[in-house]
gemmi code that builds the backbone of each chain (N, CA, C; Angstrom):
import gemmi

chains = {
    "A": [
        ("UNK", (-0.694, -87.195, 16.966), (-0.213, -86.878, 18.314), (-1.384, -86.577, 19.232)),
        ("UNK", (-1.285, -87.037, 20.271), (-2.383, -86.922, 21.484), (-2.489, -85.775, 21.856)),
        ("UNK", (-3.689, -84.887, 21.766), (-3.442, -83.430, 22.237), (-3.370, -83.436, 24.075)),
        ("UNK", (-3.828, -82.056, 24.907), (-4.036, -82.287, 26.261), (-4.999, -82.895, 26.734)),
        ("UNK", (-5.029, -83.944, 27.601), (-6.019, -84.956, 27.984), (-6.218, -84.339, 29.422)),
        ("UNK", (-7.335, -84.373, 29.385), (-8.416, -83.904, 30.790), (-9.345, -84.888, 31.192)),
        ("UNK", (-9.136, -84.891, 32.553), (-10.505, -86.064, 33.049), (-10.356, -85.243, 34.504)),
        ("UNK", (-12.251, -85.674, 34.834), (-13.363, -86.261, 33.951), (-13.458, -85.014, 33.136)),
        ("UNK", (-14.534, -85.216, 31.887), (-15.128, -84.261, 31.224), (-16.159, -83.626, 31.636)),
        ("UNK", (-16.933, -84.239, 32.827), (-18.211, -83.841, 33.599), (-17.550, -84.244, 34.697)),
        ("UNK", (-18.236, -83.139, 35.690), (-18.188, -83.672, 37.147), (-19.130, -82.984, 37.718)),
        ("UNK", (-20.114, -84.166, 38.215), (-21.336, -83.587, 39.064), (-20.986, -83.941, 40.560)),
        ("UNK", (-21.062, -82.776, 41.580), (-20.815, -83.620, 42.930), (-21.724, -82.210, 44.035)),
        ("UNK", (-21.836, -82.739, 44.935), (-22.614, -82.217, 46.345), (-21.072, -80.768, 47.297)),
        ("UNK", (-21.904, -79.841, 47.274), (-21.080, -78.934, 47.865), (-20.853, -79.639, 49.161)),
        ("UNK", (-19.328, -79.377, 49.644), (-18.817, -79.714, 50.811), (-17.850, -80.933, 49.873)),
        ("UNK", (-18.037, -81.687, 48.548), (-17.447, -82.846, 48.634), (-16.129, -81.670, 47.914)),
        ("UNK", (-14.854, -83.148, 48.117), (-13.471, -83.154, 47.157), (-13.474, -83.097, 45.764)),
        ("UNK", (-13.174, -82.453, 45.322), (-12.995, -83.090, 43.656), (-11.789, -82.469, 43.268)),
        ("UNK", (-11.565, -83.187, 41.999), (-9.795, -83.464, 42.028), (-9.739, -83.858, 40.295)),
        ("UNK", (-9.429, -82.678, 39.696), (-9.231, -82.790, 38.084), (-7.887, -82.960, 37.983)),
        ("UNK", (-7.935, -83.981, 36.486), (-6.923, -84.252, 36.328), (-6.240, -83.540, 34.764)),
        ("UNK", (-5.025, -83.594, 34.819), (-4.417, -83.443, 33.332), (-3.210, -83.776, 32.921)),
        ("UNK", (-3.384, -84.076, 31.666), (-2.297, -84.794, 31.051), (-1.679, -84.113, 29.712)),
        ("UNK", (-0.503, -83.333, 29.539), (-0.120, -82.193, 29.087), (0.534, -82.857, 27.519)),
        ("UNK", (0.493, -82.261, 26.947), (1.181, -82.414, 25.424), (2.685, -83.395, 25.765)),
        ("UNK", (3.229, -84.600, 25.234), (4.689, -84.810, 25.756), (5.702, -83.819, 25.207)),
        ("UNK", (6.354, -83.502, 26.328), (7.647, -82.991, 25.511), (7.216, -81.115, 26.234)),
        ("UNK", (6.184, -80.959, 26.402), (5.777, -79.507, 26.996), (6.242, -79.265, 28.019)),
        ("UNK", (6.887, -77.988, 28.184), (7.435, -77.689, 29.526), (6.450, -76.766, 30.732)),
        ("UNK", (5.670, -75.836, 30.069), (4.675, -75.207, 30.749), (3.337, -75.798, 30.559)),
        ("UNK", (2.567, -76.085, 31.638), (1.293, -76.100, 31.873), (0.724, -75.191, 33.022)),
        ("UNK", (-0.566, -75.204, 32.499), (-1.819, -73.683, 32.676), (-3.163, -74.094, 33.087)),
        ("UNK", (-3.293, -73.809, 34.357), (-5.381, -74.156, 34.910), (-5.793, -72.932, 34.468)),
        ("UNK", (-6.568, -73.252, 33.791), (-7.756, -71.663, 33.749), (-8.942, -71.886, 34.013)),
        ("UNK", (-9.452, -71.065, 34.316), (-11.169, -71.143, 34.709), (-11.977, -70.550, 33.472)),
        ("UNK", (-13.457, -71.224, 33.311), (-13.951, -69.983, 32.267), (-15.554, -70.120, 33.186)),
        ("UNK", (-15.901, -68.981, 33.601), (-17.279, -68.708, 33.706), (-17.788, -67.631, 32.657)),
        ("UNK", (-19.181, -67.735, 33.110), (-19.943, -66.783, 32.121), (-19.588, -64.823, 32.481)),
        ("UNK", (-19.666, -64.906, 34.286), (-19.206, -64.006, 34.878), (-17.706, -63.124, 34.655)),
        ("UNK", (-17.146, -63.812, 34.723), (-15.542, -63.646, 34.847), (-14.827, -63.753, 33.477)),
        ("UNK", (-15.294, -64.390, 32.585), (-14.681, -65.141, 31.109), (-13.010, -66.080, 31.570)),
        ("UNK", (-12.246, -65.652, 30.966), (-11.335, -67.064, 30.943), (-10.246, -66.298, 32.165)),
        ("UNK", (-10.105, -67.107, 33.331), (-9.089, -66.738, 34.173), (-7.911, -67.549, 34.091)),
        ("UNK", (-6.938, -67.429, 34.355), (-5.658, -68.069, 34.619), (-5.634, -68.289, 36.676)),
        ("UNK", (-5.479, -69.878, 36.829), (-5.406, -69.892, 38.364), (-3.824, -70.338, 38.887)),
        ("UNK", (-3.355, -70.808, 37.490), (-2.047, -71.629, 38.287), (-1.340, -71.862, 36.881)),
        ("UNK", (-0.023, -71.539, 36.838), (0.830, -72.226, 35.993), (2.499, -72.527, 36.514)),
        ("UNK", (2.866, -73.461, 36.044), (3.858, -74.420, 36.104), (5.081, -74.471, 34.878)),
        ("UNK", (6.301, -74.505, 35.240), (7.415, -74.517, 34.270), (7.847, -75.815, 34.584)),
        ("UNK", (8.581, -76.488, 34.317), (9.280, -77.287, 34.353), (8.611, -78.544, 36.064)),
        ("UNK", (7.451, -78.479, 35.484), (6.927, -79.306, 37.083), (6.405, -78.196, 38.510)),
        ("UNK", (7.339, -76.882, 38.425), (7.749, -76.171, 39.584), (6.219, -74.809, 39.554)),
        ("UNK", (6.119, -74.692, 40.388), (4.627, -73.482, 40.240), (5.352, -71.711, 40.290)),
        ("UNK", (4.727, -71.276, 39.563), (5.476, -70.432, 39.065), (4.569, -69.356, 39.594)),
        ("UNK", (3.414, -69.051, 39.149), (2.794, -67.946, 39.981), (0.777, -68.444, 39.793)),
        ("UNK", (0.762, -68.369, 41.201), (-0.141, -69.112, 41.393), (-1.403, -68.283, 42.136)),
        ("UNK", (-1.298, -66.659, 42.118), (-2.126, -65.610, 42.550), (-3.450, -65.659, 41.840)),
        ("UNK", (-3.658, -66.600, 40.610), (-5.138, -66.367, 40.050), (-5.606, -67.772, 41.252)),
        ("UNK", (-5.117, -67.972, 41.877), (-5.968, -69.167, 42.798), (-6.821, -68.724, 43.731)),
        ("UNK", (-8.305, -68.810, 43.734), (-9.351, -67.959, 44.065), (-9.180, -67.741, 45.567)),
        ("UNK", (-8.952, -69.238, 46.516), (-8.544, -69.168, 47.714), (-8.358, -70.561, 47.850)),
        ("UNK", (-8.428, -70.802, 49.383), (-7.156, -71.946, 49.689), (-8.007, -73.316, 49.914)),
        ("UNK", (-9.397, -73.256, 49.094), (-9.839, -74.614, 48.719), (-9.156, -75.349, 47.859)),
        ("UNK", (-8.316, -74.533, 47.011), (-8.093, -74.482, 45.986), (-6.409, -75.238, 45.918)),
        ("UNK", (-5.807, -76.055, 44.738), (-4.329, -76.350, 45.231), (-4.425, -77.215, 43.989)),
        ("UNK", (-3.413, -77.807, 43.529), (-2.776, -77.507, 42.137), (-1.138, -78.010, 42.092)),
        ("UNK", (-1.259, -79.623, 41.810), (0.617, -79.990, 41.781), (0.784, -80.221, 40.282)),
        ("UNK", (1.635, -80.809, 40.262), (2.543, -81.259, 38.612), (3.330, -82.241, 39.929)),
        ("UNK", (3.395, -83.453, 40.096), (4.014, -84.511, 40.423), (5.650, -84.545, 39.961)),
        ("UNK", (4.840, -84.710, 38.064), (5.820, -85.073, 37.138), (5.669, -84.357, 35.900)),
        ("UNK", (6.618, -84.464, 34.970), (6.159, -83.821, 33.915), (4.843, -84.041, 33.020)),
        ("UNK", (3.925, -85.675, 33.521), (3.422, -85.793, 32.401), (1.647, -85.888, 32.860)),
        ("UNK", (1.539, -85.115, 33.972), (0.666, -85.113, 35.027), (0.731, -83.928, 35.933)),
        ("UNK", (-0.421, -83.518, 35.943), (-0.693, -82.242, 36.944), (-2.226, -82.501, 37.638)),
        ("UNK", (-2.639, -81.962, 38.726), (-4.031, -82.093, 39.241), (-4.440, -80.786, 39.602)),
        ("UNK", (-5.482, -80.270, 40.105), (-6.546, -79.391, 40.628), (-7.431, -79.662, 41.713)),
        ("UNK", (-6.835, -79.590, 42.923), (-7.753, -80.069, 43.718), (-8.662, -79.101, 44.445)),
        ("UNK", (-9.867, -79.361, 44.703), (-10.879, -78.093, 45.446), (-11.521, -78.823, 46.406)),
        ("UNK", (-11.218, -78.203, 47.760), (-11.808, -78.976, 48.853), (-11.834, -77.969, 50.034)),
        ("UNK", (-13.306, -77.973, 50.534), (-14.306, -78.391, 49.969), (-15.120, -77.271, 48.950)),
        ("UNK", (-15.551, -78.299, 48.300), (-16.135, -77.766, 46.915), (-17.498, -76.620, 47.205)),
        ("UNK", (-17.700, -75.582, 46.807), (-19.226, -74.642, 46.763), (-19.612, -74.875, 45.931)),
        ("UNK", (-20.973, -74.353, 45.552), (-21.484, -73.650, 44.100), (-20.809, -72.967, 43.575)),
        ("UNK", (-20.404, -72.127, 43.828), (-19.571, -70.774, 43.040), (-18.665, -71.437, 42.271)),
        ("UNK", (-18.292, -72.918, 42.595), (-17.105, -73.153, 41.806), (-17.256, -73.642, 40.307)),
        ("UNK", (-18.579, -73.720, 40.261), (-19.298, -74.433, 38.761), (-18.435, -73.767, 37.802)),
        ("UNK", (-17.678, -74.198, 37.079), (-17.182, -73.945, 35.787), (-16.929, -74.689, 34.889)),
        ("UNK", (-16.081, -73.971, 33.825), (-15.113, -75.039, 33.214), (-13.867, -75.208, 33.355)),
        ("UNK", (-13.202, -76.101, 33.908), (-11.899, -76.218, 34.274), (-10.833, -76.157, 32.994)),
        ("UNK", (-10.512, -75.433, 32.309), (-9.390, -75.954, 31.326), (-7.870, -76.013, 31.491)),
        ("UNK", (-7.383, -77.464, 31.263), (-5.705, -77.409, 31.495), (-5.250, -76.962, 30.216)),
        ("UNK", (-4.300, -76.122, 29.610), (-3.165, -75.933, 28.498), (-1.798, -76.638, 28.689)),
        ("UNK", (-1.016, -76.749, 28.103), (0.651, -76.765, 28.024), (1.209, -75.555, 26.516)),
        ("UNK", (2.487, -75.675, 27.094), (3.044, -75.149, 25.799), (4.875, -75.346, 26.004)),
        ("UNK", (5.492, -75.455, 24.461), (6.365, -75.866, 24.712), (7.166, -75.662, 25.753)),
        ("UNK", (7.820, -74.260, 25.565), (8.971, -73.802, 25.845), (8.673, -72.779, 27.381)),
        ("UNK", (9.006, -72.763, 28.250), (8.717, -71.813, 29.287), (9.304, -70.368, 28.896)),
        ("UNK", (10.485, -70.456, 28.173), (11.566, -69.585, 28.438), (11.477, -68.522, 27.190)),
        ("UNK", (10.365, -68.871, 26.415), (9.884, -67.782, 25.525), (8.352, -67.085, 25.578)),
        ("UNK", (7.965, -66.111, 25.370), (6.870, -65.565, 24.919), (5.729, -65.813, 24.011)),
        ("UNK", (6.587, -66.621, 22.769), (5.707, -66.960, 21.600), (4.935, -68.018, 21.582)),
        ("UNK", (4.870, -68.789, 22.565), (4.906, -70.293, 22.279), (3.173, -70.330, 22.547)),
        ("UNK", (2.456, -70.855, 21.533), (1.214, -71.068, 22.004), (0.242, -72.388, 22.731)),
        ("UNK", (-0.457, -71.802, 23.553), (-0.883, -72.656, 24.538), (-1.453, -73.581, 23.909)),
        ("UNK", (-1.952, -74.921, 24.067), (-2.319, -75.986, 23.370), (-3.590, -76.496, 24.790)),
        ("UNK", (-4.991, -76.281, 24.591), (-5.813, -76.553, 25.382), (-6.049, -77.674, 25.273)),
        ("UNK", (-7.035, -78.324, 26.743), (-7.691, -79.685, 26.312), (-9.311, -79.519, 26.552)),
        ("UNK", (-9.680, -79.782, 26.636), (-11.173, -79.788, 26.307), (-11.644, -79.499, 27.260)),
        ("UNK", (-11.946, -79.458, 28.717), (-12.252, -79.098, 29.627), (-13.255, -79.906, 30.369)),
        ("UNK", (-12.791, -79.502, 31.683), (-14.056, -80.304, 32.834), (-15.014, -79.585, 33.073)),
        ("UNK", (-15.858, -79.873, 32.712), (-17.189, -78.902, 33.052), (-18.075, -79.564, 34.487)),
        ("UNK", (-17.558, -78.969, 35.509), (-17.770, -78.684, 36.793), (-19.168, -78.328, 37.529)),
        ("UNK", (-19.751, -78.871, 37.714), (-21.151, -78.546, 38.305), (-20.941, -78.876, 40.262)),
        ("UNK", (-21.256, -78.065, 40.835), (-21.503, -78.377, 42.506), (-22.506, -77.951, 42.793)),
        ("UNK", (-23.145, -78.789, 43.542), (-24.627, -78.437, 43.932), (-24.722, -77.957, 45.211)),
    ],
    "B": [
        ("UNK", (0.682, -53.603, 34.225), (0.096, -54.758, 34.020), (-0.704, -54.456, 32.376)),
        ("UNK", (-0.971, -56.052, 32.232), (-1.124, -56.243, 30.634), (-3.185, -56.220, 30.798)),
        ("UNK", (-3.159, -55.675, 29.539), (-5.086, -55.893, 29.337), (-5.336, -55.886, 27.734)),
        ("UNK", (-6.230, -56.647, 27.755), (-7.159, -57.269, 26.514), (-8.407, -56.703, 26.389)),
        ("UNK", (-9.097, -56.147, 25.588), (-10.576, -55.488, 25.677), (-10.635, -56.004, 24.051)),
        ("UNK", (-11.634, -56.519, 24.395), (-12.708, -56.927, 23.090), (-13.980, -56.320, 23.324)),
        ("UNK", (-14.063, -55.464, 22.758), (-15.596, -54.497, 23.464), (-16.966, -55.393, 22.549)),
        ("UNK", (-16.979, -55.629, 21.346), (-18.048, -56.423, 21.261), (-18.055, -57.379, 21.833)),
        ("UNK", (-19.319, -57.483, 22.502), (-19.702, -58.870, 23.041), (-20.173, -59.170, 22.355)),
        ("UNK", (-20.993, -59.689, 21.643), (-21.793, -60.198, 20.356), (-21.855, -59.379, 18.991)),
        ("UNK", (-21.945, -60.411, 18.427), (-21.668, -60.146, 16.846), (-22.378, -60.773, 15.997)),
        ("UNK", (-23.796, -60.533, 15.632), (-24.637, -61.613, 14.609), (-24.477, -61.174, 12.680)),
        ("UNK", (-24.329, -62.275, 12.149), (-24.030, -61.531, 10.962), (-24.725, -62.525, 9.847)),
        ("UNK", (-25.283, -62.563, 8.863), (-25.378, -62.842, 8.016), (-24.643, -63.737, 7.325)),
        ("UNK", (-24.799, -64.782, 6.660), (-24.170, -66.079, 5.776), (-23.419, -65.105, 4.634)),
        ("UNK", (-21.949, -65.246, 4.504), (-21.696, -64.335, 3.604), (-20.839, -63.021, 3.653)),
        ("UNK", (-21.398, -62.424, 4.534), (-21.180, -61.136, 5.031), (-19.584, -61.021, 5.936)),
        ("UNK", (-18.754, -60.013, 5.559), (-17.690, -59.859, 6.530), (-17.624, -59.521, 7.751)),
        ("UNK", (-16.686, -59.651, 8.805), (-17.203, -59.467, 9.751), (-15.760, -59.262, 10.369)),
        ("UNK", (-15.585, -58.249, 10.956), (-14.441, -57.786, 12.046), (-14.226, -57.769, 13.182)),
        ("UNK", (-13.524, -58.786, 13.787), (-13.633, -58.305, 15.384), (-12.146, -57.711, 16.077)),
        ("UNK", (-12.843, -56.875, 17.021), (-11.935, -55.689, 17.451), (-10.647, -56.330, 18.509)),
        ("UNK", (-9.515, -55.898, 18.713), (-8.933, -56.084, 19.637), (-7.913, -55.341, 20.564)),
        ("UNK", (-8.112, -54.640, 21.528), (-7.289, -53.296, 21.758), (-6.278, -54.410, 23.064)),
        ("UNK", (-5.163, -53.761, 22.826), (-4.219, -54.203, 24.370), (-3.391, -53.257, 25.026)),
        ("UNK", (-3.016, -53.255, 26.011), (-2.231, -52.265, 26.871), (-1.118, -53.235, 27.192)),
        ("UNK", (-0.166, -52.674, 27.443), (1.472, -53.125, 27.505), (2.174, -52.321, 27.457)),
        ("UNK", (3.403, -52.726, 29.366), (4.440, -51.785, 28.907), (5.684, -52.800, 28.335)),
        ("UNK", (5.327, -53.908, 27.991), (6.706, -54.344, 27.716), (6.770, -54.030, 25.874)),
        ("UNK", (7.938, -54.097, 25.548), (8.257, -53.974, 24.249), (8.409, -54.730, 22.897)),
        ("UNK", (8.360, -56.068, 23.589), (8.374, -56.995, 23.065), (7.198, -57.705, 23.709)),
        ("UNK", (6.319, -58.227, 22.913), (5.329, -58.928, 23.436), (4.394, -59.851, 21.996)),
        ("UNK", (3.537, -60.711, 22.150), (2.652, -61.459, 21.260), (1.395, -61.287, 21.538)),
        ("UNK", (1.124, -61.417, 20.515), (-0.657, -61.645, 20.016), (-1.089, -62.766, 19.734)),
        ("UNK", (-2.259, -63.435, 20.068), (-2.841, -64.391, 19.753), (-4.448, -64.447, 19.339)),
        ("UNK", (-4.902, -64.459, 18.577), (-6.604, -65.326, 18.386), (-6.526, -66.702, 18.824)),
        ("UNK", (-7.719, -66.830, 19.456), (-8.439, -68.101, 19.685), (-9.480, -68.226, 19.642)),
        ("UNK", (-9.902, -69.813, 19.311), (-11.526, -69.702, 18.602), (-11.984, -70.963, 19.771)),
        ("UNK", (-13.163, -70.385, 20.085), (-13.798, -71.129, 20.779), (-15.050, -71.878, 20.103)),
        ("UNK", (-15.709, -73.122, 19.582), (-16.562, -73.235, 19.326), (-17.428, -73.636, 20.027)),
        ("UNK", (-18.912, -74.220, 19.700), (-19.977, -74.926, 20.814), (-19.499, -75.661, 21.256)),
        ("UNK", (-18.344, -76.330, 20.823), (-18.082, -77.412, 21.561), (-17.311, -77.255, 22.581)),
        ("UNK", (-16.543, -76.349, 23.011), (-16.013, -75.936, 23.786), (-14.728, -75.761, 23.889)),
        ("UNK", (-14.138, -76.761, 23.104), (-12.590, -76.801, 23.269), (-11.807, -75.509, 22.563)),
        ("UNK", (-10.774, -75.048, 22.930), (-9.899, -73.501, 22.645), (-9.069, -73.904, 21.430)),
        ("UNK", (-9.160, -73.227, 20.495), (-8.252, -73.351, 19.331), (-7.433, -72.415, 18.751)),
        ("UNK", (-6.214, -72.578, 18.516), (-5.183, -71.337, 18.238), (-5.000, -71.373, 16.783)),
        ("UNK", (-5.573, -69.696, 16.688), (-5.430, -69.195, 15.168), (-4.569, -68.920, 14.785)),
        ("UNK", (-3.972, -67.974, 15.764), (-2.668, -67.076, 15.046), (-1.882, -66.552, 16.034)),
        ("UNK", (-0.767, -66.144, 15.511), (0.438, -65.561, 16.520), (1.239, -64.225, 16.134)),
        ("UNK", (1.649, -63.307, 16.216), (2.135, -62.396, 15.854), (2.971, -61.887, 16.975)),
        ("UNK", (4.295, -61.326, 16.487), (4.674, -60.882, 17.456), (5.197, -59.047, 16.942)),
        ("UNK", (5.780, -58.949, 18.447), (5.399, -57.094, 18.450), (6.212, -56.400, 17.270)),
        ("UNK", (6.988, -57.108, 16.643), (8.163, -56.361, 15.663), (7.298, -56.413, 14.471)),
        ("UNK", (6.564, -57.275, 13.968), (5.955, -57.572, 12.828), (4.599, -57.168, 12.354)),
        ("UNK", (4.661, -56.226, 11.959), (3.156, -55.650, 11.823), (2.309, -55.637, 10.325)),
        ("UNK", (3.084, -56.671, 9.684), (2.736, -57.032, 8.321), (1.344, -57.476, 8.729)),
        ("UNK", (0.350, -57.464, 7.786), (-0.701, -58.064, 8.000), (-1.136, -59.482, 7.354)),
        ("UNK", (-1.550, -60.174, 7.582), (-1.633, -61.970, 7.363), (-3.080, -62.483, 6.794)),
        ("UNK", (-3.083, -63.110, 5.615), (-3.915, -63.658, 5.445), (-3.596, -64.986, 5.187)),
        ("UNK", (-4.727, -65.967, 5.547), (-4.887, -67.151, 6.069), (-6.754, -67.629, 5.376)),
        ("UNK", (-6.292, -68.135, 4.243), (-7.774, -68.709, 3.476), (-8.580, -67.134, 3.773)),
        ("UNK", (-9.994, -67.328, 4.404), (-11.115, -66.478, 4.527), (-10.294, -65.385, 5.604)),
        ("UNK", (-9.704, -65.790, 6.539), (-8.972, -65.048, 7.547), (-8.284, -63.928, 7.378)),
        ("UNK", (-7.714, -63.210, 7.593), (-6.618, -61.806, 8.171), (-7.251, -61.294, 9.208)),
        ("UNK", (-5.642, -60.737, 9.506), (-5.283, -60.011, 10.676), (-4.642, -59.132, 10.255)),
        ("UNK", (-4.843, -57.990, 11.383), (-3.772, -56.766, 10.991), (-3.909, -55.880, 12.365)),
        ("UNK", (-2.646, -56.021, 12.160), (-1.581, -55.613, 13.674), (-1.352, -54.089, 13.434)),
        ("UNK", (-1.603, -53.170, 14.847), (-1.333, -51.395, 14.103), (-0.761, -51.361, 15.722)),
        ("UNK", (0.335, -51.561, 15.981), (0.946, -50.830, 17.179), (0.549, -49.266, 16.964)),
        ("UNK", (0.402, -48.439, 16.515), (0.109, -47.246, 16.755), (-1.174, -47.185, 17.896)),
        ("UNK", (-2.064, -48.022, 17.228), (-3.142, -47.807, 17.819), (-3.680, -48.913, 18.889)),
        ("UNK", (-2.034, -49.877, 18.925), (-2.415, -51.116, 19.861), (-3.621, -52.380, 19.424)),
        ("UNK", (-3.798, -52.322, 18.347), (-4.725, -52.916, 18.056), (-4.739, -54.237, 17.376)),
        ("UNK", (-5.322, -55.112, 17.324), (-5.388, -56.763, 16.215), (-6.103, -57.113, 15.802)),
        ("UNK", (-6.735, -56.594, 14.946), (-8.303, -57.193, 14.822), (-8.239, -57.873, 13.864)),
        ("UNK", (-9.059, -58.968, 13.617), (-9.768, -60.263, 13.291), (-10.547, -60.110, 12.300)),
        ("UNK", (-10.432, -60.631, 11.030), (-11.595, -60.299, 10.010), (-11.806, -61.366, 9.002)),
        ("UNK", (-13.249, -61.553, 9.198), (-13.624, -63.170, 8.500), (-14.383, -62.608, 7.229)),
        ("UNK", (-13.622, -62.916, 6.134), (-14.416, -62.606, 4.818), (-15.588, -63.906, 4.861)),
        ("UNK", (-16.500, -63.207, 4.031), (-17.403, -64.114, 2.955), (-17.973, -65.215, 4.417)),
        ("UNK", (-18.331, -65.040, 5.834), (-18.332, -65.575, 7.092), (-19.603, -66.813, 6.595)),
        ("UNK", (-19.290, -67.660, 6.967), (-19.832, -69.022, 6.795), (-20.567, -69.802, 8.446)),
        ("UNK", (-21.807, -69.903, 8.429), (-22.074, -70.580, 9.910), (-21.244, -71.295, 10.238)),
        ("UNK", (-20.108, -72.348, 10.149), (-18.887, -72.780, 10.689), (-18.691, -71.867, 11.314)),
        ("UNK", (-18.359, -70.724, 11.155), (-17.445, -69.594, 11.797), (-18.373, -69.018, 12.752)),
        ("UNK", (-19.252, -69.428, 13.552), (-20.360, -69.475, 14.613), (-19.457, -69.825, 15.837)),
        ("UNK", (-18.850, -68.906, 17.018), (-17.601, -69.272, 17.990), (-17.862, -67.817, 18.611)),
        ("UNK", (-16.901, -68.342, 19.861), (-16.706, -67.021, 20.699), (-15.113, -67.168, 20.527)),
        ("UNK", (-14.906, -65.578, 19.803), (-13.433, -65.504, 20.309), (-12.586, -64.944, 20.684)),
        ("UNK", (-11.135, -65.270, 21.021), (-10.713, -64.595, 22.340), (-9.489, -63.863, 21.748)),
        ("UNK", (-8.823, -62.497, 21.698), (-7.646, -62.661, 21.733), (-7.026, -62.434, 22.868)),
        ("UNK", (-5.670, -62.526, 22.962), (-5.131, -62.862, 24.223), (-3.187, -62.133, 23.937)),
        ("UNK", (-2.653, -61.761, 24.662), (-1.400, -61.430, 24.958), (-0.562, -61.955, 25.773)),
        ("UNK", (0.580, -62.453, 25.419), (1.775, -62.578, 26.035), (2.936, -61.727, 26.147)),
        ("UNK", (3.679, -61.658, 27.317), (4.658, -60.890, 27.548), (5.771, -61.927, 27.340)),
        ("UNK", (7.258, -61.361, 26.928), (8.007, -61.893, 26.580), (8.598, -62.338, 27.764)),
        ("UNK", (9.344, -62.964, 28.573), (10.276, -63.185, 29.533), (10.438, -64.313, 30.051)),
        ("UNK", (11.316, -64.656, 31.165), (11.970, -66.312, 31.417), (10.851, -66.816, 32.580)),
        ("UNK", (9.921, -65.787, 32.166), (8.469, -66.817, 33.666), (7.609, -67.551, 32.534)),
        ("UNK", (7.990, -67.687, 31.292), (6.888, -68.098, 30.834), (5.973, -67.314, 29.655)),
        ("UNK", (5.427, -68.452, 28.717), (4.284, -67.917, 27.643), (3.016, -67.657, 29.018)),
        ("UNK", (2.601, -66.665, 29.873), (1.164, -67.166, 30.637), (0.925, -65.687, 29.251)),
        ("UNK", (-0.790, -65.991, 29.376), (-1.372, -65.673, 28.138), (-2.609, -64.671, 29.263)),
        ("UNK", (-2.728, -63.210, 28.913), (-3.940, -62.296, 29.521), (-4.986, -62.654, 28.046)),
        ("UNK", (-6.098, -63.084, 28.370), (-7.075, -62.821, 27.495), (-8.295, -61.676, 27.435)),
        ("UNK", (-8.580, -61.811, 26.891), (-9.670, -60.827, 26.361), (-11.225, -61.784, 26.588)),
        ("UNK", (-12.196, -60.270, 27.125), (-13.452, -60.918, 27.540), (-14.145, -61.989, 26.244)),
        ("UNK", (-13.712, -61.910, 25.219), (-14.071, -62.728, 23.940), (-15.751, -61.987, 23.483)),
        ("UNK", (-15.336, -62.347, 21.751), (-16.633, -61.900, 20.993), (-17.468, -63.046, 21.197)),
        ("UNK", (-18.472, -62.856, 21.044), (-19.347, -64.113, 20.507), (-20.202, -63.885, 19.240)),
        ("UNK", (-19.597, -64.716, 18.357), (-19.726, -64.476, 16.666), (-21.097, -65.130, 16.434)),
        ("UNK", (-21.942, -64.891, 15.698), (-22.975, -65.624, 15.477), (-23.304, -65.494, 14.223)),
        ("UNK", (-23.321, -66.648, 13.204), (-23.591, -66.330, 11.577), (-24.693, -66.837, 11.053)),
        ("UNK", (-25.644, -65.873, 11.113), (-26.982, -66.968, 10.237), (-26.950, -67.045, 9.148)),
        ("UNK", (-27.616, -68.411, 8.533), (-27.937, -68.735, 7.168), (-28.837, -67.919, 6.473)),
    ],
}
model = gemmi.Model(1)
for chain_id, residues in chains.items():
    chain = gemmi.Chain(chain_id)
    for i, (resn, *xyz) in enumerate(residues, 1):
        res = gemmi.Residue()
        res.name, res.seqid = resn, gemmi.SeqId(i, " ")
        for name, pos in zip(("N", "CA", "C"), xyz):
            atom = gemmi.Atom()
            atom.name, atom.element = name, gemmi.Element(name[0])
            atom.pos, atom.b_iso = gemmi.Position(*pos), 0.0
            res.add_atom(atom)
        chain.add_residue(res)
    model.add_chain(chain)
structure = gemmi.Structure()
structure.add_model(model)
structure.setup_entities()
C-alpha cells in the first residue's frame, strides 16, 4: 500500500516567490494534518481537515499561509509570499477515522523547504 | 489545554546499554492516548505505539517497552540492549478523545544517540 505522498521533497525558491506543497493522503483516510518541524519550535500542527472540511486551522502562522483539501485524495499548502523564516520541513499526515482519538497519524516524508 | 514535555534533549549512550526516555503529559480530559514516534536521519515520522488512558498494563515489543503510570502522568520509552539503528529523535505525543478528530500535541522530542 502507498503510504502519504508529498511533493516536492526539496524546494529551493527566492523570498517574495509562491510555493505550493502538495499531498496525497493514505486512500480511504478521513483526516489529514500540515505540520511544521523547525529546529526552533520542534513539530507544530498548522492545519487539519476531516472529511475534506478544515477543522481548526489556528496553528497557521499568518495569512501567507492557506491550506485546501479539494477532494479527498489531495490537499495543498500554499505560502505567498514566501520569507526566510519559513525554511522548514513541511510534513503532511492522514489518519483513518476523524471521529476517534486512537487512530494514528500516518506521515509522509516531508518537504524540506528552503527560502532565500 | 494538553502538553507533552520530554525534558531530555539528548541522550548519548553506548552500543548495548539501556536507555529510557522520559515522557510527562498534562490533560484534563479523561479519556485520552499516547503515542511514540521515531524519527530517524532520514527524516520520515514513524509510529511505535499507542496506548490508551484505561490501560496501564505495560508493553513489550522485541527490545522495546513502555509503561504507562497515570499516577504520575507519565510514558516512558525504554530501549533494552540499544543498538546504533536505534540512533533517532523521538517524539511522544497525545491525543484527546472527541468528534474533532485524532489532532496529536507532541512533545519537544529526545534525540537518541548510540555509539558503537
Amino acid at each position: 500500500d502507498a503510504g502519504v505522498i508529498q511533493s516536492p521533497r526539496h524546494e529551493v525558491t527566492e523570498m517574495g516567490q509562491e510555493v505550493t506543497l502538495r499531498c496525497k493522503p493514505i486512500s480511504g483516510h478521513n483526516s489529514l494534518f500540515w505540520y511544521r518541524q523547525t529546529m526552533m519550535r520542534g513539530l507544530e500542527l498548522l492545519i487539519y481537515f476531516n472529511n475534506n472540511v478544515p477543522i481548526d486551522d489556528s496553528g497557521m502562522p499568518e495569512d501567507r499561509f492557506s491550506a485546501k483539501m479539494p477532494n479527498a485524495s489531495f490537499s495543498t499548502l500554499k505560502i505567498q509570499p514566501s520569507e526566510p523564516r519559513d525554511s522548514a520541513v513541511y510534513f503532511c499526515a492522514s489518519s483513518p477515522d476523524p471521529a476517534v482519538g486512537y487512530n494514528e497519524q500516518f506521515f509522509g516524508p516531508g518537504t524540506r523547504l528552503t527560502v532565500l | 489545554a494538553q502538553k507533552v514535555t520530554q525534558a531530555q534533549t539528548e541522550i548519548s549512550v553506548v552500543e548495548k546499554e539501556d536507555v529510557t526516555l522520559d515522557c510527562v503529559y498534562e490533560t484534563r480530559d479523561t479519556t485520552y492516548y499516547l503515542f511514540w514516534y521515531k524519527q530517524p536521519p532520514s527524516g520520515e515520522l514513524v509510529f511505535l505505539i499507542r496506548r490508551n488512558s484505561f490501560d496501564e498494563q505495560n508493553e513489550i515489543s522485541g527490545r522495546y517497552s513502555w509503561n504507562f503510570q497515570k499516577s504520575t502522568s507519565s510514558f516512558n520509552f525504554t530501549i533494552t540492549a540499544s543498538q546504533v539503528v536505534d540512533s533517532a529523535v523521538y517524539f511522544c505525543a497525545l491525543s484527546e478523545y472527541g468528534t474533532s478528530g485524532s489532532r496529536l500535541t507532541f512533545g519537544e522530542g529526545t534525540q537518541l544517540t548510540v555509539n558503537p
